[in-house]
VEXPABA-835228 format. One record per residue (C-alpha): x, y negated, z negated; residue in one letter; residue number from 1. Coordinates in steps of 0.05 Angstrom, whole numbers, always signed. Each point is the difference from the previous one (the first is absolute). Layout:
! VEXPABA-835228
NODE|x|y|z|rest|nr
NODE|X|Y|Z|A|NUM;
...
! end
This chain:
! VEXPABA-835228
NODE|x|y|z|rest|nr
NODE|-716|-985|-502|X|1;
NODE|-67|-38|-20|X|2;
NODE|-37|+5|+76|X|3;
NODE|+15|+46|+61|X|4;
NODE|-18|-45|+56|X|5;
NODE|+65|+1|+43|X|6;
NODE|+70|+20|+4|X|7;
NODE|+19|-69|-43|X|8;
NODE|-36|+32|-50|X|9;
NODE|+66|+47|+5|X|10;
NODE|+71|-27|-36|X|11;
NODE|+30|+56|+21|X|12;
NODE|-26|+44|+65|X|13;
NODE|+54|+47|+4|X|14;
NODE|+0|+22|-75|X|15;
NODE|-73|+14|+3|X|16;
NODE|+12|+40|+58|X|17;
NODE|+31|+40|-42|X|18;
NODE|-47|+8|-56|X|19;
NODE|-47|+17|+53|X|20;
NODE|+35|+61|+24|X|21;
NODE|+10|+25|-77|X|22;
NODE|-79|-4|-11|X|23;
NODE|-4|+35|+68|X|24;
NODE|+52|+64|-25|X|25;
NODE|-40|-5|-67|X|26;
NODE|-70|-39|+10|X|27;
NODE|-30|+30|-70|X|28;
NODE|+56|-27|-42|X|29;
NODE|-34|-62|-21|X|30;
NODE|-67|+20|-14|X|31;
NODE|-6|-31|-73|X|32;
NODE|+10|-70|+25|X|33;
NODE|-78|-6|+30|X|34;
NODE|-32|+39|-60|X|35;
NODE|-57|-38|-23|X|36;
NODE|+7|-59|+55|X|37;
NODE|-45|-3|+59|X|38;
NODE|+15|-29|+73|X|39;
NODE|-59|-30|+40|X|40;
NODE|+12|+9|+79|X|41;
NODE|-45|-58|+28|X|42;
NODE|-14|+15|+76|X|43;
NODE|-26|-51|+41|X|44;
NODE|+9|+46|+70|X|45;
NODE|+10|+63|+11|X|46;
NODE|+53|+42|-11|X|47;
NODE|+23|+69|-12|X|48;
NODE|+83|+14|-6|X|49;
NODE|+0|-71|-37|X|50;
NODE|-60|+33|-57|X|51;
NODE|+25|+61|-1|X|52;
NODE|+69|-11|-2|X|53;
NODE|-18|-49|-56|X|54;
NODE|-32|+47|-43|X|55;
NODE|+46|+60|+11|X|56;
NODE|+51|-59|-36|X|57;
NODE|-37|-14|-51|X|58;
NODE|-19|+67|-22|X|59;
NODE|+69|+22|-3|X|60;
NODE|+8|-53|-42|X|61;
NODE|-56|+12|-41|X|62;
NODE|-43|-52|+7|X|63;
NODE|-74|+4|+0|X|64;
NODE|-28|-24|+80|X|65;
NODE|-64|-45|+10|X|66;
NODE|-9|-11|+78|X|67;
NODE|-43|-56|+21|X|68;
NODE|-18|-13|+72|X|69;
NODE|-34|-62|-2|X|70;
NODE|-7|-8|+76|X|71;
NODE|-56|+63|-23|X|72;
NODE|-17|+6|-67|X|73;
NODE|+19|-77|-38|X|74;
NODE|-34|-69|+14|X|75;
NODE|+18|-48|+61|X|76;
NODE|+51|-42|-35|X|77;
NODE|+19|-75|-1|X|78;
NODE|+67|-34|+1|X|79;
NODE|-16|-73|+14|X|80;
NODE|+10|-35|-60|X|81;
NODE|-71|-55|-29|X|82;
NODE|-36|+27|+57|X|83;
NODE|-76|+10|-9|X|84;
NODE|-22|+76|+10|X|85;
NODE|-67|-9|+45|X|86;
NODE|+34|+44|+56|X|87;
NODE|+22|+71|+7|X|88;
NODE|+49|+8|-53|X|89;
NODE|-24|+35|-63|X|90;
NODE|+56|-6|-54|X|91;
NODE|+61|-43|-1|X|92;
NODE|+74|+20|-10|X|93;
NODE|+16|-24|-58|X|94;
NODE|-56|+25|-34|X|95;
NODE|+12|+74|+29|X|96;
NODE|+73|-1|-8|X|97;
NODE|-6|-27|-73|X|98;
NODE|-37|+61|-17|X|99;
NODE|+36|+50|+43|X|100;
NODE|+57|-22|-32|X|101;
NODE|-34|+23|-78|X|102;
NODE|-12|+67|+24|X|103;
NODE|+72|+10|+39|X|104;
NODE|+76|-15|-24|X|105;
NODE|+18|+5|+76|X|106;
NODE|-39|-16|+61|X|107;
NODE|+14|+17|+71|X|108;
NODE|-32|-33|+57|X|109;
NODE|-12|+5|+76|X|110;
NODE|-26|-57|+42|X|111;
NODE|+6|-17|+75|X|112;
NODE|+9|-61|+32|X|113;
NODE|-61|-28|+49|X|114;
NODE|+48|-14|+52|X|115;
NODE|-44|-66|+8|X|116;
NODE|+32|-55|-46|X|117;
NODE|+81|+9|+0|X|118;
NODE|+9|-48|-62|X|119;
NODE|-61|+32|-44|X|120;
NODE|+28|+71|+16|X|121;
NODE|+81|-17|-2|X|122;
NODE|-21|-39|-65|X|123;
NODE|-12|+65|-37|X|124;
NODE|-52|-32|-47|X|125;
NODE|-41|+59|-13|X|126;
NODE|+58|+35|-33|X|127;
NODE|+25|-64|-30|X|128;
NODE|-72|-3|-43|X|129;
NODE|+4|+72|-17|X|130;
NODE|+57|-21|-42|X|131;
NODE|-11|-60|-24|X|132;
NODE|-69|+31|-22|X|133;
NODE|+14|+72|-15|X|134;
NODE|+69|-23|-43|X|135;
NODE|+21|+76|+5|X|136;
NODE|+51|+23|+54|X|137;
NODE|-29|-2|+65|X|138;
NODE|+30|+54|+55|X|139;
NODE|-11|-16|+81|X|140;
NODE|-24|+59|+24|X|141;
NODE|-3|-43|+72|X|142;
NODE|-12|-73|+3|X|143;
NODE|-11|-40|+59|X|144;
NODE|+76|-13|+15|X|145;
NODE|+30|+59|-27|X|146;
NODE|-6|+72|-21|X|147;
NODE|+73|+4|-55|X|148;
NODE|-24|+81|-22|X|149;
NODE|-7|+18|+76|X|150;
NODE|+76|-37|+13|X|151;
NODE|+36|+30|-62|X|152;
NODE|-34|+68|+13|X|153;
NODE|+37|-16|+74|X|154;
NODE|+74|-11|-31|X|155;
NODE|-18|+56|-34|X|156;
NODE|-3|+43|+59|X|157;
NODE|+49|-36|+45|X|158;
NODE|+58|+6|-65|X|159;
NODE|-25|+87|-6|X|160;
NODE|+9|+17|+78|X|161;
NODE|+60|-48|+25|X|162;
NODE|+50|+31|+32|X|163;
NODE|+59|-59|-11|X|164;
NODE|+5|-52|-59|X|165;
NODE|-15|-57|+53|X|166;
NODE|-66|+26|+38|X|167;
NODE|-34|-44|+63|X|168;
NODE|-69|-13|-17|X|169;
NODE|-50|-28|+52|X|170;
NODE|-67|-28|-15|X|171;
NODE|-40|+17|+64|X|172;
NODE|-64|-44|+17|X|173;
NODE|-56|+51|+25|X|174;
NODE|-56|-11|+45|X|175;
NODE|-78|+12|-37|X|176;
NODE|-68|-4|+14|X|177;
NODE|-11|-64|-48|X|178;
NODE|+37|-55|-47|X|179;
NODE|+32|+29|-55|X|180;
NODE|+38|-52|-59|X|181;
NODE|+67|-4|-3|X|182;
NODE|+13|+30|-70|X|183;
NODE|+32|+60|+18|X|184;
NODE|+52|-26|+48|X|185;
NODE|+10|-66|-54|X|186;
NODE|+9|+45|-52|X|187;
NODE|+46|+42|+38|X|188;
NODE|+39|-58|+21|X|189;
NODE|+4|-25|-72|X|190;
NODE|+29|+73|-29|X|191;
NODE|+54|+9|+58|X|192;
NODE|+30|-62|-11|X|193;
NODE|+20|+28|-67|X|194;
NODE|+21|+65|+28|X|195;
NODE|+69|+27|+25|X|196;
NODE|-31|+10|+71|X|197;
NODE|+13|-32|+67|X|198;
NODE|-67|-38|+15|X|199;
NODE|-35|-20|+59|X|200;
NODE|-65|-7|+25|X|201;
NODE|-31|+3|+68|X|202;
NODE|-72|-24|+28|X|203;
NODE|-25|-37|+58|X|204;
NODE|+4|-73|+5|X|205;
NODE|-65|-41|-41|X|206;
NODE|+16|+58|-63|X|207;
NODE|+46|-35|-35|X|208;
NODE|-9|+2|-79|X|209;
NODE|+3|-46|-55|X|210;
NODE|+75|-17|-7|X|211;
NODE|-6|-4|-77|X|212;
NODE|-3|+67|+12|X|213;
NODE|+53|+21|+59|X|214;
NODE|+44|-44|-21|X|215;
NODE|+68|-2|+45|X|216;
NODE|-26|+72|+23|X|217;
NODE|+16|+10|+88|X|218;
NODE|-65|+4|+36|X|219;
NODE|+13|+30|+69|X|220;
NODE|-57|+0|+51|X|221;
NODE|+32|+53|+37|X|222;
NODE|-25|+71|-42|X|223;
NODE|+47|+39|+35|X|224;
NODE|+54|-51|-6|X|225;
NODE|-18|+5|-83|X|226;
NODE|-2|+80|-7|X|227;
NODE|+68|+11|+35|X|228;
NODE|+35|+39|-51|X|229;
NODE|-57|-13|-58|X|230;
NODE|+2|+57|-63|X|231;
NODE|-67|-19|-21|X|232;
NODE|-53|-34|+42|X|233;
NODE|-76|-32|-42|X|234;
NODE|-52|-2|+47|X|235;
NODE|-54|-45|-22|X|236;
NODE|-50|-40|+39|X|237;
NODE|-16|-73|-34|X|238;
NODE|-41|-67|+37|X|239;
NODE|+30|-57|+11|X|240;
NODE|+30|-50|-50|X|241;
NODE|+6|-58|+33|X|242;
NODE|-68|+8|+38|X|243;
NODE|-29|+23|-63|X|244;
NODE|-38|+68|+1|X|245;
NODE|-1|+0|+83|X|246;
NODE|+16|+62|+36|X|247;
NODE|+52|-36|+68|X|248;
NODE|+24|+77|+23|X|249;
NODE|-39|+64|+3|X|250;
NODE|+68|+29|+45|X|251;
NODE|-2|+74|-10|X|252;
NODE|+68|-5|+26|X|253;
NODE|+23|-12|-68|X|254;
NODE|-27|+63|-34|X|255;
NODE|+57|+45|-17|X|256;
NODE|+16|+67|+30|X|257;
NODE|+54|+50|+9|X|258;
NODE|+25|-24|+66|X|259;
NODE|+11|-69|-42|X|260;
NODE|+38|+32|-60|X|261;
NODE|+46|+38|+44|X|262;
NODE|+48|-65|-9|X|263;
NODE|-7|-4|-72|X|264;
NODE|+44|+32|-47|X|265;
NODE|-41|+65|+0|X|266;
NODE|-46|-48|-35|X|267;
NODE|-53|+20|-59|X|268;
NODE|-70|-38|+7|X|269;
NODE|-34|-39|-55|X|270;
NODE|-80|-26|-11|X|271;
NODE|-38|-15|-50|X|272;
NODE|-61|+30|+15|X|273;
NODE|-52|+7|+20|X|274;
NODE|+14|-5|+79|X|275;
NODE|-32|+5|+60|X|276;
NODE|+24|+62|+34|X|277;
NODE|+26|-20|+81|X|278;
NODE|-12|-72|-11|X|279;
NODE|+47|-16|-54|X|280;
NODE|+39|+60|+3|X|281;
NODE|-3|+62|+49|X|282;
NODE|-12|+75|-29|X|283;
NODE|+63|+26|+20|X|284;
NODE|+38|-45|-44|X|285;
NODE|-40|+2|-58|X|286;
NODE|-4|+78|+7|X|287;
NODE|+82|+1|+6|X|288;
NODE|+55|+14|-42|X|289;
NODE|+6|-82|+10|X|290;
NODE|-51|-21|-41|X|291;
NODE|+6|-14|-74|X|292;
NODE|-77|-25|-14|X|293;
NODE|-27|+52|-47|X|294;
NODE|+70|-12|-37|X|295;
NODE|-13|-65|-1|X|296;
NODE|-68|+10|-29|X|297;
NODE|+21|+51|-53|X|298;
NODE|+57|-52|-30|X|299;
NODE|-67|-49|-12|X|300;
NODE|-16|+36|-65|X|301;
NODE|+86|-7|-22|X|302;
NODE|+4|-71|+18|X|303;
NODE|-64|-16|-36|X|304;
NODE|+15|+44|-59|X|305;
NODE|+64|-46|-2|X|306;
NODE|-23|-61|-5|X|307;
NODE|-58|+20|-48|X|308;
NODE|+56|+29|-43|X|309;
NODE|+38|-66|-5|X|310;
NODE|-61|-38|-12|X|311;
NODE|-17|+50|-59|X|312;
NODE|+66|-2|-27|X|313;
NODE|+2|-78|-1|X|314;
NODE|-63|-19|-14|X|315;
NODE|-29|+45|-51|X|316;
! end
């Protein structure tokens, strides 16, 4: 493994799943391979399981941490390529990236779509420089189509707390206050597909996402239709695709509750974080014996820590 940017970064998902839960029962154990070597966690919007998880990784790794958030502390950076810097932008990419890439052997990076221009943000070209640029491995730590550490830290959790070998897993559209990308739910999408699940996803009509992502996945418009019998259910709000970056629904109707899990298979609840309490998802399910969330957020560090390992171990 050169890059972490999504799961085809991945020959085989189901054998790092593995090595993930060995770093988990023993997360010191490989602590030599980051001596001397120093990660640089490049943040472009704010975040806080995604740094922290990050670091927690690499320190148990041993590898020295330099944070950076640029949409703060660096220079307004340019991408365009023979453009003339008379406007805004203060230092260009390849410029920043070339020396970021001096002072790191890895780099990490987070950086979220506009949600204005579907090609520029589905192009991924800001990542794309940072390695041609850079020239050391690049990690996503969330792009503008997908968040792979988020997903794999997902499997992680769905594989430690399913009840059969086959589980039903439903990604759930949720209602929110504003347009959100649709990493999370690509990402998602991208990561089940290579799972031993049963998956399905469920959202209101105008929500549809990128089918390079969902593949031959069953979207039902019906959410209690799709949770009938469902193990594990991923609520995530995301705008629209198709009418790129628009909010269509703001139906509270699809938030979940108890009453709604009641046909599930005693279902446990999934999101990434951070969510809007009793817009997204009501208190009495996130407060329940349902929800897996802080679970979800603690197997960030192991999935990280995983990948980092390989990259390490290949690489260096």
């Amino acid at each position: 493994m050169k890059n972490f940017l999504s799961v085809e970064d991945v020959k085989d998902v189901q054998k790092l799943l593995k090595k993930a839960f060995k770093i988990k029962k023993n997360p010191f154990e490989h602590a030599h391979l980051g001596k001397n070597k120093t990660i640089g966690l490049v943040f472009m919007n704010p975040s806080t399981r995604t740094r922290l998880s990050t670091q927690r990784a690499a320190n148990n790794l041993g590898l020295n941490v330099m944070v950076m958030n640029m949409d703060k502390e660096g220079w307004a950076l340019e991408t365009q390529e023979g453009i003339v810097m008379n406007q805004n932008t203060v230092e260009h990419i390849k410029d920043a990236a070339a020396v970021m890439g001096r002072y790191c052997e890895i780099i990490g990076i987070r950086s979220f779509p506009k949600l204005v221009d579907k090609q520029e943000d589905y192009s991924e070209d800001f990542f794309q420089k940072f390695i041609k640029y850079a020239k050391v491995p690049i990690v996503s730590l969330e792009s503008a189509t997908l968040h792979p550490l988020q997903s794999f830290a997902d499997l992680i959790t769905i594989e430690e707390y399913k009840t059969k070998e086959r589980p039903k897993v439903v990604l759930s559209w949720a209602p929110h206050i504003k347009p959100l990308p649709q990493a999370v739910a690509n990402s998602f999408s991208e990561w089940m597909q290579k799972a031993d699940v049963d998956f399905i996803i469920t959202h209101p009509q105008g929500y549809e996402l990128d089918k390079k992502y969902t593949g031959a996945t069953p979207v039902i418009h019906n959410q209690e239709k799709a949770l009938k019998n469902a193990d594990f259910i991923y609520v995530k709000n995301w705008s629209s695709y198709a009418e790129y970056g628009k909010v269509l629904s703001l139906d509270g109707g699809w938030m979940l509750t108890n009453e709604k899990l009641k046909i599930t298979n005693n279902a446990k609840v999934m999101h990434c974080l951070p969510v809007r309490r009793n817009i997204e998802l009501s208190d009495e399910v996130l407060d329940s014996e349902h929800s897996l969330v802080v679970e979800q957020a603690e197997n960030r560090i192991y999935a990280c820590q995983t990948v980092l390992k390989e990259i390490l171990q290949k690489n260096f």
